[in-house]
N, CA, C, O and CB atoms as a CASP TS submission, in Angstrom:
PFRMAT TS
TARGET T0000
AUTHOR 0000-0000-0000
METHOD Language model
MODEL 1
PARENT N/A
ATOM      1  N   UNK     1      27.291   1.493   5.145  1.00  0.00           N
ATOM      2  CA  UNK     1      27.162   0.761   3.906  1.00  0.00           C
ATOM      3  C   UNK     1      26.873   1.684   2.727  1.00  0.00           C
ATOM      4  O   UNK     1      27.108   1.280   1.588  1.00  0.00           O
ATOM      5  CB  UNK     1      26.076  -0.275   4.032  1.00  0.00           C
ATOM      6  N   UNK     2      26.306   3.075   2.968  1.00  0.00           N
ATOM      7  CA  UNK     2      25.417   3.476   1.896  1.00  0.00           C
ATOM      8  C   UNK     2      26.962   4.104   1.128  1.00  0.00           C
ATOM      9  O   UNK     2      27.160   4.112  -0.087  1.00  0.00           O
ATOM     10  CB  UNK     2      23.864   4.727   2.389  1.00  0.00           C
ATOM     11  N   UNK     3      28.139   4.704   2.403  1.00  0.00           N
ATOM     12  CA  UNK     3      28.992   5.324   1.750  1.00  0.00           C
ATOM     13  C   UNK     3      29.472   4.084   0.596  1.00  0.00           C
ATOM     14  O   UNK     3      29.209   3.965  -0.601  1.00  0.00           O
ATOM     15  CB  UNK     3      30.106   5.956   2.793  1.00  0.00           C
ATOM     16  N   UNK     4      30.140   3.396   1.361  1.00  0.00           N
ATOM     17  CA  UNK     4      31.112   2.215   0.722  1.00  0.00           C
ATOM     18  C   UNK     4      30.532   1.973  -0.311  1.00  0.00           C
ATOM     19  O   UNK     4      31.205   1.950  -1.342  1.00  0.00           O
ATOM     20  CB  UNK     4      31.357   0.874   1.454  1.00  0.00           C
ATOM     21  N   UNK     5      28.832   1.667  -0.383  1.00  0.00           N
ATOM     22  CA  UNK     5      28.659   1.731  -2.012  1.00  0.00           C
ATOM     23  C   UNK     5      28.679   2.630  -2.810  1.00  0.00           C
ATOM     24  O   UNK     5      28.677   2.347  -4.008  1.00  0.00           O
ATOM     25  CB  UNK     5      27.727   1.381  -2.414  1.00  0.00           C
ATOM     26  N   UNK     6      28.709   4.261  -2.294  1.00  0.00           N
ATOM     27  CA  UNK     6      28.838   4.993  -3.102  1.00  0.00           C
ATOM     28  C   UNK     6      27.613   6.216  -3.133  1.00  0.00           C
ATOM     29  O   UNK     6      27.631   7.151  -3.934  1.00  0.00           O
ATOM     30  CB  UNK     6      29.011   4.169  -4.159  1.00  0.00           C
ATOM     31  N   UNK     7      26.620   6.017  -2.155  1.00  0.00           N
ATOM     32  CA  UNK     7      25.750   6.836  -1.796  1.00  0.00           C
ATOM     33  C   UNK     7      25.994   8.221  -1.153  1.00  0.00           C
ATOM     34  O   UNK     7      26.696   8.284  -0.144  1.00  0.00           O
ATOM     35  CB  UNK     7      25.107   6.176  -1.121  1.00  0.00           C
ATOM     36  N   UNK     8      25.501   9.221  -1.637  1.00  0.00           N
ATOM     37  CA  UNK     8      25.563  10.275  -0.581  1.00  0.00           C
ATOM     38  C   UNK     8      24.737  10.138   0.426  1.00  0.00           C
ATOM     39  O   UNK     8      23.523  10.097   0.225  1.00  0.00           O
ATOM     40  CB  UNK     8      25.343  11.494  -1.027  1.00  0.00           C
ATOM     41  N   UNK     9      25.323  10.035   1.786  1.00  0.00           N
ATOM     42  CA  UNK     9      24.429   9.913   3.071  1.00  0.00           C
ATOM     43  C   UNK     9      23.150  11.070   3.053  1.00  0.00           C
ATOM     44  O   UNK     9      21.959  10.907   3.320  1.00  0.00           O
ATOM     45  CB  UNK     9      25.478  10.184   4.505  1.00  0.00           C
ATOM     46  N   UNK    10      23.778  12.111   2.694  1.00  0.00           N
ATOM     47  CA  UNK    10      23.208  13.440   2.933  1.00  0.00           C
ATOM     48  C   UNK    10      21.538  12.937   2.107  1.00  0.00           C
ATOM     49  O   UNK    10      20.509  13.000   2.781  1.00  0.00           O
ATOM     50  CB  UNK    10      24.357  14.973   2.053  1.00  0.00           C
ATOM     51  N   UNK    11      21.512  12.630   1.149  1.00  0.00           N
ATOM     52  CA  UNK    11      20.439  12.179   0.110  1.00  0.00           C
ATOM     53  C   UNK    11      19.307  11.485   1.549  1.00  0.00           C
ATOM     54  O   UNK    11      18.182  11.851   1.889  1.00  0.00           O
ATOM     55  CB  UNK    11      21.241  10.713  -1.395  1.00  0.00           C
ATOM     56  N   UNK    12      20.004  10.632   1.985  1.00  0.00           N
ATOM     57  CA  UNK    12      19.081  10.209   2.961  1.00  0.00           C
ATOM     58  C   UNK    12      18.262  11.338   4.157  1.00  0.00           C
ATOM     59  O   UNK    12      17.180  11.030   4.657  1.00  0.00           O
ATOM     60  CB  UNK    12      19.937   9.179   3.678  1.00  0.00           C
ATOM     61  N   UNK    13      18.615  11.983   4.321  1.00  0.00           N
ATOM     62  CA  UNK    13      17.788  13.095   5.062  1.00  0.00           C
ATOM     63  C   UNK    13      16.754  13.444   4.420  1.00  0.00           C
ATOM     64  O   UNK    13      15.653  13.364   4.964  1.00  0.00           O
ATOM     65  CB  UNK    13      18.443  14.294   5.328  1.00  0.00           C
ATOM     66  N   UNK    14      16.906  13.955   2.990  1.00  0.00           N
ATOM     67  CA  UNK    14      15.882  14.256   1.729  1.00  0.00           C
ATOM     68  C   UNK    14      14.721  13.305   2.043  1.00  0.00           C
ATOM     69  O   UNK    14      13.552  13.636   2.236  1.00  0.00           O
ATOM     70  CB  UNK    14      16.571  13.901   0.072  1.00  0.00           C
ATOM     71  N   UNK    15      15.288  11.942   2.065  1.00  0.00           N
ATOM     72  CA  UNK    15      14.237  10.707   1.773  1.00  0.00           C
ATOM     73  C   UNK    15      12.924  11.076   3.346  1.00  0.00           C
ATOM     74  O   UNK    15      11.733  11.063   3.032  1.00  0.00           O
ATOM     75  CB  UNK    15      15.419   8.619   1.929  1.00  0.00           C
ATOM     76  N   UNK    16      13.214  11.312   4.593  1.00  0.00           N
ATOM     77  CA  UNK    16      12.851  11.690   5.553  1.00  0.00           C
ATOM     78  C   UNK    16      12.361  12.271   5.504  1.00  0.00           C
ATOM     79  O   UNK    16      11.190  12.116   5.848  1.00  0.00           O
ATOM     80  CB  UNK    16      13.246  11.875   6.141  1.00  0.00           C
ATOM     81  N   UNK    17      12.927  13.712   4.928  1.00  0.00           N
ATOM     82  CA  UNK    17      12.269  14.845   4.793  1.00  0.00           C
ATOM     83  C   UNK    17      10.852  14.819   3.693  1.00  0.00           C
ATOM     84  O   UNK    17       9.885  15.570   3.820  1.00  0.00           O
ATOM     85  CB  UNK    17      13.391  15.813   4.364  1.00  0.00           C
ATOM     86  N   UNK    18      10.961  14.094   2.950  1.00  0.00           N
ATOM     87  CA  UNK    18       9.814  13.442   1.950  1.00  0.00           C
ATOM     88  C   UNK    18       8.972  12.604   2.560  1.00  0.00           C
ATOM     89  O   UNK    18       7.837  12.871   2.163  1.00  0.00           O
ATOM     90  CB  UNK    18      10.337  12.626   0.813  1.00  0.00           C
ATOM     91  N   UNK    19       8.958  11.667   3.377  1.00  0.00           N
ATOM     92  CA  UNK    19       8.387  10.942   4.366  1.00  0.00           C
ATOM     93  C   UNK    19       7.495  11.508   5.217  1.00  0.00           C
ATOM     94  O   UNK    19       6.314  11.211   5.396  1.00  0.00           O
ATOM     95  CB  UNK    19       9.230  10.456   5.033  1.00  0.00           C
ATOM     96  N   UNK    20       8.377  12.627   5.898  1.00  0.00           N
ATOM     97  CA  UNK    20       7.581  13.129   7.003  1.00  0.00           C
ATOM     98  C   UNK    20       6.656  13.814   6.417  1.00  0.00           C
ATOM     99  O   UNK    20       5.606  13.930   7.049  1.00  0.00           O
ATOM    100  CB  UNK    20       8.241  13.912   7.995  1.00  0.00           C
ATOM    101  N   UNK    21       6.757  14.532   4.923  1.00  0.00           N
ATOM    102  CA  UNK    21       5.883  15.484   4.382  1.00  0.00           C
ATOM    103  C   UNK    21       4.707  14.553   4.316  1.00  0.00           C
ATOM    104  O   UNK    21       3.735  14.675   5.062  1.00  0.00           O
ATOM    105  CB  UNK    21       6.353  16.191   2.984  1.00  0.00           C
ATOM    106  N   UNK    22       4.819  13.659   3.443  1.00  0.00           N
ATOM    107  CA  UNK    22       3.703  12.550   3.546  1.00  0.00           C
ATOM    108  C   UNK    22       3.194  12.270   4.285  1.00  0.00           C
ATOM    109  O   UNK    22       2.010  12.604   4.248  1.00  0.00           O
ATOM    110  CB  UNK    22       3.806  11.621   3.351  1.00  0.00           C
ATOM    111  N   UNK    23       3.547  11.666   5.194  1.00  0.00           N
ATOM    112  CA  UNK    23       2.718  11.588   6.957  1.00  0.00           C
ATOM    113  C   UNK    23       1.901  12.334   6.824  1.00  0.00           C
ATOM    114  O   UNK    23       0.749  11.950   6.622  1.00  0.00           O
ATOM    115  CB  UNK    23       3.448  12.044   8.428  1.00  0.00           C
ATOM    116  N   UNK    24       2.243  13.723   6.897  1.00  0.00           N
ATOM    117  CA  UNK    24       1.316  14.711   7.261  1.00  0.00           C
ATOM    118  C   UNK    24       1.225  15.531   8.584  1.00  0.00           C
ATOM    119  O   UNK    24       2.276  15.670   9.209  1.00  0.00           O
ATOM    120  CB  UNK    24       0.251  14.134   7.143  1.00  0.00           C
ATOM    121  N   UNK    25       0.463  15.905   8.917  1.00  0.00           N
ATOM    122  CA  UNK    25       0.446  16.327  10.344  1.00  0.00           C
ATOM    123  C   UNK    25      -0.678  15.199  10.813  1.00  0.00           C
ATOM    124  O   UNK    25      -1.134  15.524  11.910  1.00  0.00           O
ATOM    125  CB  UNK    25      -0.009  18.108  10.614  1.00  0.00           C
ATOM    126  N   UNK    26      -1.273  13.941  10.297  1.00  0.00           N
ATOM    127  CA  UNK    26      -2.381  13.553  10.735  1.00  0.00           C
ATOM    128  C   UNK    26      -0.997  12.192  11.566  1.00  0.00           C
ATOM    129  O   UNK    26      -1.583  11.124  11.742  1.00  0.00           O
ATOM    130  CB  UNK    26      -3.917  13.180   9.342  1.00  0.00           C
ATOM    131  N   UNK    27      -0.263  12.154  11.788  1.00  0.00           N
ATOM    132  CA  UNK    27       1.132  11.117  11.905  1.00  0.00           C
ATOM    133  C   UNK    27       0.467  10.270  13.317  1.00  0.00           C
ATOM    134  O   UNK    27      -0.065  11.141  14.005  1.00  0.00           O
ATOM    135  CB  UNK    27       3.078  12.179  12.299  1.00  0.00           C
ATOM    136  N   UNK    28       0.403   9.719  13.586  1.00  0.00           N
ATOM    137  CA  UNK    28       0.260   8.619  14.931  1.00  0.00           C
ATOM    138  C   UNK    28       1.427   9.049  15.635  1.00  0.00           C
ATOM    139  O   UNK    28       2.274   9.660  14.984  1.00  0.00           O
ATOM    140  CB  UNK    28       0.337   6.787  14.603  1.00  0.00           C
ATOM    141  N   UNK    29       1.666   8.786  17.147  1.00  0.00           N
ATOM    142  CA  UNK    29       2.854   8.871  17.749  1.00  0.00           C
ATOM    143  C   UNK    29       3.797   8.146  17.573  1.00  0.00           C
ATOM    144  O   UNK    29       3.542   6.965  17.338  1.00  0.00           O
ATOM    145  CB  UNK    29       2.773   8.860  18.734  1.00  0.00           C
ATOM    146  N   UNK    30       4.864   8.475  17.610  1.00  0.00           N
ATOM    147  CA  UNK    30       5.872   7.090  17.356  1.00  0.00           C
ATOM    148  C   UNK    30       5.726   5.763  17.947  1.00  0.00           C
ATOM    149  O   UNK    30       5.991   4.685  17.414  1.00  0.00           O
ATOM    150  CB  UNK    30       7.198   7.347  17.789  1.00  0.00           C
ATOM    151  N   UNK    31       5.068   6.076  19.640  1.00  0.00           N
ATOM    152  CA  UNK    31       5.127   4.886  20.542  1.00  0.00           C
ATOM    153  C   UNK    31       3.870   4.347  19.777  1.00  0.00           C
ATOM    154  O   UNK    31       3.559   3.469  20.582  1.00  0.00           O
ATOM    155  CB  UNK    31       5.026   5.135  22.358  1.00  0.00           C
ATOM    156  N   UNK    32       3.143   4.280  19.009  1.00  0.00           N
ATOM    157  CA  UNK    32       2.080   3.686  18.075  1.00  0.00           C
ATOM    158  C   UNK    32       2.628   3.457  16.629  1.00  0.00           C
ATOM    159  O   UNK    32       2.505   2.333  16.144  1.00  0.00           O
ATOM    160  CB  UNK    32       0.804   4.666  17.996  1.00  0.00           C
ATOM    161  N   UNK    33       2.989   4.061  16.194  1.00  0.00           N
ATOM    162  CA  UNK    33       3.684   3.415  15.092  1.00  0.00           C
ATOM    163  C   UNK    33       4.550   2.689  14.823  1.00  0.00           C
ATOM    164  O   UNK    33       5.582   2.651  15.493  1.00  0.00           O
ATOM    165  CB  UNK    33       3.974   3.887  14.580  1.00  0.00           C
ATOM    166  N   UNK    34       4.260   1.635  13.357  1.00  0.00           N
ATOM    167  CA  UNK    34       5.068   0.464  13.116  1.00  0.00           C
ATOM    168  C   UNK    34       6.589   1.116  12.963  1.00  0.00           C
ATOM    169  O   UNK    34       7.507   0.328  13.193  1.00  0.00           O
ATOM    170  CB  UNK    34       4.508  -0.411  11.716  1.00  0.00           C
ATOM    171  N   UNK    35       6.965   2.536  12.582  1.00  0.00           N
ATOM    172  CA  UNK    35       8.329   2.908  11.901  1.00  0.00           C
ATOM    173  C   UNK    35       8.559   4.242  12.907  1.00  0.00           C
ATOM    174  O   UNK    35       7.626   5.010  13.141  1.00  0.00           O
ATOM    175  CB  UNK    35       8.233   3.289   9.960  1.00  0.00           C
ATOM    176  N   UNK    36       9.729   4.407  13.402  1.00  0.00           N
ATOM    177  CA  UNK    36      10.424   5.531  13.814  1.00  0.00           C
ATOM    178  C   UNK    36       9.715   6.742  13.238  1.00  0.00           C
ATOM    179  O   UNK    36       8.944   6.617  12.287  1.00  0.00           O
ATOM    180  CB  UNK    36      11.870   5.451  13.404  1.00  0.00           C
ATOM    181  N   UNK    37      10.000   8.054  13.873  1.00  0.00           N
ATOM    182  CA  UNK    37       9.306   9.641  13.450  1.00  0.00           C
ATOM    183  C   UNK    37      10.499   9.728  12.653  1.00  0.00           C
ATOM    184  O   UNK    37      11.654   9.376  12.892  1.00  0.00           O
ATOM    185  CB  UNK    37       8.983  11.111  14.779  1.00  0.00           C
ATOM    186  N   UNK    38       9.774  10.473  11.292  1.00  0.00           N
ATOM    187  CA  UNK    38      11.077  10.845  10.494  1.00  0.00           C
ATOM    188  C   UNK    38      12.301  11.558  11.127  1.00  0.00           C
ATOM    189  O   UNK    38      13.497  11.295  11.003  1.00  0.00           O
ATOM    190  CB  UNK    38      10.685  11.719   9.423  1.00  0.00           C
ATOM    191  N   UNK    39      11.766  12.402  11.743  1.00  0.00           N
ATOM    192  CA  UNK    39      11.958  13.724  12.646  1.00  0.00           C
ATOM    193  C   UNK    39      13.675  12.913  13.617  1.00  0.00           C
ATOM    194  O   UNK    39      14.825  13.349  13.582  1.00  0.00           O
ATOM    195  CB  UNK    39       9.964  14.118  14.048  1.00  0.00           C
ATOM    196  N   UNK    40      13.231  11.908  14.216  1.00  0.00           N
ATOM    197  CA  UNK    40      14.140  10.888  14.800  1.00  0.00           C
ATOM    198  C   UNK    40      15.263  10.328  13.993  1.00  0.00           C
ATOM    199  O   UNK    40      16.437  10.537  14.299  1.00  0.00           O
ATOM    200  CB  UNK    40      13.379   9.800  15.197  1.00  0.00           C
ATOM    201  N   UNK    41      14.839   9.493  12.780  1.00  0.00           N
ATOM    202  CA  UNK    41      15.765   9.379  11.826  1.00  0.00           C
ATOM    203  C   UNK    41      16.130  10.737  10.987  1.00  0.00           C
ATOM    204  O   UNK    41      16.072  10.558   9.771  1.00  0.00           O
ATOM    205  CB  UNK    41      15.282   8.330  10.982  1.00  0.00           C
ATOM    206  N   UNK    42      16.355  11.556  11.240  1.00  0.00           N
ATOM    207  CA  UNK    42      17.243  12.513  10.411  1.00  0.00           C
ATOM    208  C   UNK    42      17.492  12.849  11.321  1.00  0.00           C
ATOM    209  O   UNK    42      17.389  13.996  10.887  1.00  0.00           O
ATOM    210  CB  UNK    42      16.943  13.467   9.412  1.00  0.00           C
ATOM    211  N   UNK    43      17.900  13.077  12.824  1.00  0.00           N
ATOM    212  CA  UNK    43      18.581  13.450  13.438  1.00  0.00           C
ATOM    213  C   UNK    43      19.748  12.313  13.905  1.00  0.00           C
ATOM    214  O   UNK    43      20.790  12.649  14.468  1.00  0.00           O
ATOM    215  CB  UNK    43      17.828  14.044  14.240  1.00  0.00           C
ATOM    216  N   UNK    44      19.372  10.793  13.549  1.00  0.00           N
ATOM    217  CA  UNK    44      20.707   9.386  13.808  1.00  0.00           C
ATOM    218  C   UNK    44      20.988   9.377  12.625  1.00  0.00           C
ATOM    219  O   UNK    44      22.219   9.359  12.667  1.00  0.00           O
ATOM    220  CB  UNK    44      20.340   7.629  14.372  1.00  0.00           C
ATOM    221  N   UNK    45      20.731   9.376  11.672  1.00  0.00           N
ATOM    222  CA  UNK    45      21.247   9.739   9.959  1.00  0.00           C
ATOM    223  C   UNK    45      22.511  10.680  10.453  1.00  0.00           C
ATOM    224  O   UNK    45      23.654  10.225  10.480  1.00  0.00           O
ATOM    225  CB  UNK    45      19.811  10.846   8.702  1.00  0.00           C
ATOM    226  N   UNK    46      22.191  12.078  10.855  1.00  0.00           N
ATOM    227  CA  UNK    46      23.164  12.924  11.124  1.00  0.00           C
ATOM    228  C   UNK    46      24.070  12.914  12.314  1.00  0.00           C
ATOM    229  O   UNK    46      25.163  13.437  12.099  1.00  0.00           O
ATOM    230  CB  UNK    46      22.639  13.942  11.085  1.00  0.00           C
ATOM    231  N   UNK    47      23.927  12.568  13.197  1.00  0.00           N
ATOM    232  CA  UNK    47      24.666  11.388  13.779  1.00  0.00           C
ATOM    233  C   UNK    47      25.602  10.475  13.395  1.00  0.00           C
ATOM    234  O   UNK    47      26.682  10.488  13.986  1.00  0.00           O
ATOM    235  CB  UNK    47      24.007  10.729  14.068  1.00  0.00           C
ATOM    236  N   UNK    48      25.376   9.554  12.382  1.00  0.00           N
ATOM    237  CA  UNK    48      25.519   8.788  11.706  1.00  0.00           C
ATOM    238  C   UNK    48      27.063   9.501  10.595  1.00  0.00           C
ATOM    239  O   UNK    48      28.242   9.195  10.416  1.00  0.00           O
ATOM    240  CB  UNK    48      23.988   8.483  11.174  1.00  0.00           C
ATOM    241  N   UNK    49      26.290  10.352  10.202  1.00  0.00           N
ATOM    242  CA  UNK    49      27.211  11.278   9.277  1.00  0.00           C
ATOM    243  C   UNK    49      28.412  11.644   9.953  1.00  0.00           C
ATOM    244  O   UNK    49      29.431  11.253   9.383  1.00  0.00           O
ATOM    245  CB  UNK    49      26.523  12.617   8.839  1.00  0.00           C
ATOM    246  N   UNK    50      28.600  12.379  11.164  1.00  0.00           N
ATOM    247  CA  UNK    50      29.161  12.831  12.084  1.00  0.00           C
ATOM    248  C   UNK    50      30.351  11.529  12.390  1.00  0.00           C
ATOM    249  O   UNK    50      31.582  11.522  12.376  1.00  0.00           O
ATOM    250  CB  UNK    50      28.058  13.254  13.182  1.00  0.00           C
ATOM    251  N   UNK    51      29.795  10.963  12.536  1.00  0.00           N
ATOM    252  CA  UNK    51      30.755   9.915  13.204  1.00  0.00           C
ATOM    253  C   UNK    51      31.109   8.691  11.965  1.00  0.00           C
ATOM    254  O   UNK    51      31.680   7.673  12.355  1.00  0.00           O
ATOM    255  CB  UNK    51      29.877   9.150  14.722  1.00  0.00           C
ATOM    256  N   UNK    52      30.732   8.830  10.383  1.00  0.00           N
ATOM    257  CA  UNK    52      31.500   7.844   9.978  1.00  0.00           C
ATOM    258  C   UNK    52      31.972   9.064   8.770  1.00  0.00           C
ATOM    259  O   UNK    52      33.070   8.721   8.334  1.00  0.00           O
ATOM    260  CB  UNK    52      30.699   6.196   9.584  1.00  0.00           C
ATOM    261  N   UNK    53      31.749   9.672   8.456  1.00  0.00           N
ATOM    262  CA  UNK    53      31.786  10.856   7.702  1.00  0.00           C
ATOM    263  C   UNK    53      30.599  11.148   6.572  1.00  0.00           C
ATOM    264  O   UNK    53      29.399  11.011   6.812  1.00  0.00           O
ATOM    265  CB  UNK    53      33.099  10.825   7.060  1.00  0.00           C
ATOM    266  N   UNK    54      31.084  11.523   5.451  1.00  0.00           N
ATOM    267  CA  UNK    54      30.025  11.785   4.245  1.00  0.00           C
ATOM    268  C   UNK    54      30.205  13.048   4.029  1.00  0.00           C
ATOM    269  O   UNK    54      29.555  13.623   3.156  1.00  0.00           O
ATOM    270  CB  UNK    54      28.471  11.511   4.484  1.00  0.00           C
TER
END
């Protein structure tokens, strides 16, 4: 969706990469947390990329 509207996918890794900085190192485990490890989503983001393009 993000292409078709016109998004650079790539931008979305950034957003992750900003995320995870925030977390911190103080982060809960994933199997405890309400949201995926950033770490996880920027690697199906790129995935993601891979297989629809961007």
């Amino acid at each position: 969706f993000m292409i078709d509207a016109g998004y650079n996918p790539h931008e979305m890794i950034e957003v992750m990469k900003i995320l995870k900085a925030a977390a911190g190192p103080n982060r809960l485990p994933e199997f405890k947390s309400t949201h995926p490890d950033p770490e996880n989503r920027i690697e199906k983001i790129e995935e993601a990329i891979k297989k629809y393009g961007g």
